[in-house]
N, C-alpha and C positions, 0 to 999 in steps of 0.2 A: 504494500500500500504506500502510496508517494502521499509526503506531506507537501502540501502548498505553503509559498513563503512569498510572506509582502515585505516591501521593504521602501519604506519613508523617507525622502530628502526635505525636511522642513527648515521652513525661514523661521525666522525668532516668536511671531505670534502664534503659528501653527504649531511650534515648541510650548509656549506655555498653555497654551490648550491641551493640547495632548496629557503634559505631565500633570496636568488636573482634572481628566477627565475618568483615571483610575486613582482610588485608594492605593494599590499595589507602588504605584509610580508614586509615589508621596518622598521618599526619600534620594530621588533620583538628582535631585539640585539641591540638595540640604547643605553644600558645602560650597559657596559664593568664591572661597579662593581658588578651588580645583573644581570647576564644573564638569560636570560629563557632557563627551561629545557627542553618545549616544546610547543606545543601551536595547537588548535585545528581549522580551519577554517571546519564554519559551512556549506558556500555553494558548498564546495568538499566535503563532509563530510568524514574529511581527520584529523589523529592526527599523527602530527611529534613530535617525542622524540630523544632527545640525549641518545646514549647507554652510560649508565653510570657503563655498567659491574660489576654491582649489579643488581642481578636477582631481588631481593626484591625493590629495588626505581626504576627500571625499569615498572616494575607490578605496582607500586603506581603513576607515571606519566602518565601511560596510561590511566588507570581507571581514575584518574583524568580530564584526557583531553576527555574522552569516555562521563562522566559526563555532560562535557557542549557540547559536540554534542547532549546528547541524554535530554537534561534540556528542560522544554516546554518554559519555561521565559530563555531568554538569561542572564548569568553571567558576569562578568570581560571579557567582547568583549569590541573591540576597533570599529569605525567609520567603519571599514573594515569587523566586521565579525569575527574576531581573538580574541584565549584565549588565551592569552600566561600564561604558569606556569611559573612565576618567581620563582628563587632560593629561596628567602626565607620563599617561602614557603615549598619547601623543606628540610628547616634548622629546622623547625618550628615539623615538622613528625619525626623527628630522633629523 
């Protein structure tokens, strides 16, 4: 059985809607100095990313967050389900 997978390039309004539109997601921006760039919920099998208009760490958040959808052991999930990619880890890629 093939799971179907969406996957979200959001501007910054489309971002706060989202992270408010689940409970689950409530801790997904709790940390203003290390924001996440995006973050993968497993039982949607759904990855939101901030467009960061760069093609190139656009393509590297997704595949990122495609990663722990598609992981058979879960990674960096929170109690909820949620991978959030923190920024530095994308500090860390550059």
């Amino acid at each position: 059985m093939s799971q179907t997978l969406t996957i979200k390039l959001l501007g910054p309004r489309e971002w706060n809607r989202v992270i408010r539109s689940d409970e689950r997601y409530s801790r997904v921006d709790e940390d203003p100095v290390e924001p996440n760039m995006g973050f993968a919920d497993r039982e949607r099998g759904t990855v939101y990313v901030r467009n960061t208009h760069w093609p190139e760490l656009n393509r590297y958040l997704i595949e990122h967050e495609l990663e722990h959808l598609l992981e058979e052991n879960a990674t960096d999930v929170d109690e909820y389900g949620i991978c959030p990619a923190l920024a530095n880890a994308v500090h860390q890629q550059r």
